[in-house]
C-alpha positions as CSV (number, residue, x, y, z in Angstrom):
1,X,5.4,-34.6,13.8
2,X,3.3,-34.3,17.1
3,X,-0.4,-34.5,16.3
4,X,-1.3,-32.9,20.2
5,X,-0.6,-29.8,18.9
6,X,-2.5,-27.6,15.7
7,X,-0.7,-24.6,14.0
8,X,-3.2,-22.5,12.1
9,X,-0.8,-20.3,9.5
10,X,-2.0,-18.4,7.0
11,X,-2.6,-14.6,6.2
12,X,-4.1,-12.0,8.5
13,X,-7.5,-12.4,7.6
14,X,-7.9,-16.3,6.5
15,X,-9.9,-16.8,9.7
16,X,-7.2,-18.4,11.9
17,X,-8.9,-16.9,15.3
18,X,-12.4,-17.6,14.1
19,X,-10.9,-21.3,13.5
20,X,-9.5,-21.9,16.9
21,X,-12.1,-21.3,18.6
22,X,-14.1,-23.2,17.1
23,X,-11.1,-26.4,16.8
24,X,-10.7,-25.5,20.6
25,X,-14.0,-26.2,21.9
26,X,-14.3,-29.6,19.5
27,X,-11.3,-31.2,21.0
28,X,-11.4,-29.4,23.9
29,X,-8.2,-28.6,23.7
30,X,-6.5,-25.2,25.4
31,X,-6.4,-22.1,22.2
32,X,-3.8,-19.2,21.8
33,X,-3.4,-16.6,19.8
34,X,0.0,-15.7,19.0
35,X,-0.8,-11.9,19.1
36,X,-2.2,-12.0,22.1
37,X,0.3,-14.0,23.8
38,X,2.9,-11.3,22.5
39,X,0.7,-8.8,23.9
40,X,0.3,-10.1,27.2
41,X,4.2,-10.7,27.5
42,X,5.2,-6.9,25.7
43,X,2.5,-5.1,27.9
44,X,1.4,-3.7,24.5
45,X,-0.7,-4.3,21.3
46,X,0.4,-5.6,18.4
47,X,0.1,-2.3,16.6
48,X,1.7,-0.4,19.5
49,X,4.6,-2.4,18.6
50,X,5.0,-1.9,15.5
51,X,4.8,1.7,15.7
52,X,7.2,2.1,18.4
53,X,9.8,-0.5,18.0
54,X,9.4,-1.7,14.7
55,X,8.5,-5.1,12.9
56,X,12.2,-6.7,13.8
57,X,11.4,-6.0,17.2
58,X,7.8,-7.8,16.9
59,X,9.1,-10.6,14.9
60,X,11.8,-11.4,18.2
61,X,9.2,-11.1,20.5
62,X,7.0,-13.8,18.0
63,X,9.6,-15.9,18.0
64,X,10.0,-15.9,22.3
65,X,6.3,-16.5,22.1
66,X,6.7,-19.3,20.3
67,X,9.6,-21.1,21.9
68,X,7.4,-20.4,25.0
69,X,4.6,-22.4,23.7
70,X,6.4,-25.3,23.2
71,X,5.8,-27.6,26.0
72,X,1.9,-27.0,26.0
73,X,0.4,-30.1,24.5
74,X,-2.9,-30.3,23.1
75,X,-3.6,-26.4,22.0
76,X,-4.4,-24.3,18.8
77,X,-2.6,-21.3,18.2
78,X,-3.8,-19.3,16.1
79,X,-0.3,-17.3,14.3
80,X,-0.1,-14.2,13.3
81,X,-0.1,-13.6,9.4
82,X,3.8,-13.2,9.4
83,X,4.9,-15.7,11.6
84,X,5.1,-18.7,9.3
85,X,7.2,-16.6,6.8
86,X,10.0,-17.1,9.1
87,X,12.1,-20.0,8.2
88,X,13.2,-20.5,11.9
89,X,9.2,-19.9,13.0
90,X,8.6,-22.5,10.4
91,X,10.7,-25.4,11.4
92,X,9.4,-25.0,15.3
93,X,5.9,-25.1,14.4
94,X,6.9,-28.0,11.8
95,X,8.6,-30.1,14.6
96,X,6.4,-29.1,17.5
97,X,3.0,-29.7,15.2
98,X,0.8,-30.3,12.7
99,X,0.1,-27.1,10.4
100,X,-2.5,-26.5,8.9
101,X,-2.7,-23.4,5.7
102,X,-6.0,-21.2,5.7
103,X,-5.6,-20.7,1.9
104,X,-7.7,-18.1,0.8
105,X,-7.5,-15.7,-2.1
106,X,-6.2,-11.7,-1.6
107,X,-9.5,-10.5,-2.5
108,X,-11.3,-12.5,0.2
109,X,-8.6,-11.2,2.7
110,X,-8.7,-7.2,1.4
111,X,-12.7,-7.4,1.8
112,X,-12.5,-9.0,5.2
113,X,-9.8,-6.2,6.7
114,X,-11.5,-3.4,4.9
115,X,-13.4,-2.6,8.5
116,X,-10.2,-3.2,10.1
117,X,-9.5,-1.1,12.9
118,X,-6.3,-0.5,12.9
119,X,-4.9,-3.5,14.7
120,X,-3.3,-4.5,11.7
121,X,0.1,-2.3,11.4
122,X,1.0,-4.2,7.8
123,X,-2.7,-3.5,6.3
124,X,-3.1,-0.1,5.6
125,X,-1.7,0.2,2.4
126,X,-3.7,-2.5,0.1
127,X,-1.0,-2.7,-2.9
128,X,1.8,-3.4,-0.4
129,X,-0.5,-5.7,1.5
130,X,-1.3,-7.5,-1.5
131,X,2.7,-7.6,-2.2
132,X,3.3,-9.2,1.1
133,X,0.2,-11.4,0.4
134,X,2.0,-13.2,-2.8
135,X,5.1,-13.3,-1.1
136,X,4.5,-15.2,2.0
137,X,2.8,-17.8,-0.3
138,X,5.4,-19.9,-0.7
139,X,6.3,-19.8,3.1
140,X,2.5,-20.9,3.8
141,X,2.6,-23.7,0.8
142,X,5.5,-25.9,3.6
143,X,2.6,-26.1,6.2
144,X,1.9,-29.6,6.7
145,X,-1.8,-29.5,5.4
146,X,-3.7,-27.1,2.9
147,X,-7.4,-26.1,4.1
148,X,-9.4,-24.6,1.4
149,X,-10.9,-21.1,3.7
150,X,-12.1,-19.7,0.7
151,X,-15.4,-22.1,-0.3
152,X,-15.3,-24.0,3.3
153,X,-17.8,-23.1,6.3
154,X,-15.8,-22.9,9.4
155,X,-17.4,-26.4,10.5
156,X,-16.3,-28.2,7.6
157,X,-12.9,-27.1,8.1
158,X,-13.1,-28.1,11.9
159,X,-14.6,-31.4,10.2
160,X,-11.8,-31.6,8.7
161,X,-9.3,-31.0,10.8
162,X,-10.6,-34.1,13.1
163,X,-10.9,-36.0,10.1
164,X,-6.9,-35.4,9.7
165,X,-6.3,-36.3,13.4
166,X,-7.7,-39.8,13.3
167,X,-10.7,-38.5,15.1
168,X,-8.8,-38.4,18.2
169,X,-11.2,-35.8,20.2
170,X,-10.9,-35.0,23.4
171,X,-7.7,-37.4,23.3
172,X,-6.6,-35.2,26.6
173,X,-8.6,-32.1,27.1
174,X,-6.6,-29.6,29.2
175,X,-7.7,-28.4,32.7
């Protein structure tokens, strides 16, 4: 495992853009968002997608995402809720990364996407969002490092996360 590179998995919700950022700007390091590297290469949003191509078509175009991030060295990428549930997904990130789990609970999650504006195809219905929720546990439970998002500040998860990486900041900011 490659420690020039941070997965944040987890949820839609947990924080994993918030997180990022803020990882990106401590190590200097480049950030992506999954989602929005899907959108720039689809010429479409996320929801967009979804609606007229349907989730299989989304989850391909994840995965090319993905595969295209692969040579960029030290960058966070921020994934989308689903994209860890994908066994293939799973053993890149695994192999290109660490990974890091924004575990936090469904309730925290529902209040958080309550003012969601629709960007979130998979959250309008809360009993099927809470189904999908418990069963992309497991698939989140094989990243390589469990952060607790529901009682951490954003800073003490960044903390951390250096912590974990040997306090090598900065090791090779990108351009």
């Amino acid at each position: 495992m490659r420690a020039d590179k941070i997965y944040l998995v987890g949820f839609m919700g947990a924080g994993k853009t918030t997180l990022a950022a803020a990882l990106g700007a401590r190590l200097r390091w480049r950030v992506d968002d999954l989602d929005a590297v899907i959108e720039r290469r689809e010429g479409a949003r996320v929801s967009e997608i979804f609606a007229t191509q349907g989730e299989a078509s989304f989850r391909t175009a994840e995965h090319a995402a993905l595969r295209a991030l692969l040579p960029v060295r030290h960058t966070v990428i921020a994934t989308g809720g689903g994209a860890f549930a994908s066994a293939a997904n799973r053993a890149l990130i695994n192999e290109d990364g660490a990974s890091f789990w924004l575990d936090v609970s469904f309730d925290r999650v529902a209040s958080r996407l309550r003012a969601d504006d629709g960007r979130r195809p998979l959250a309008a219905d809360l009993g099927a969002m809470e189904r999908l929720f418990q069963a992309r546990l497991p698939s989140y439970q094989q990243a390589r490092v469990r952060l607790d998002a529901e009682h951490a500040t954003t800073d003490a998860l960044v903390q951390h996360v250096v912590d974990w990486l040997g306090g090598q900041e900065a090791s090779s900011p990108s351009p």
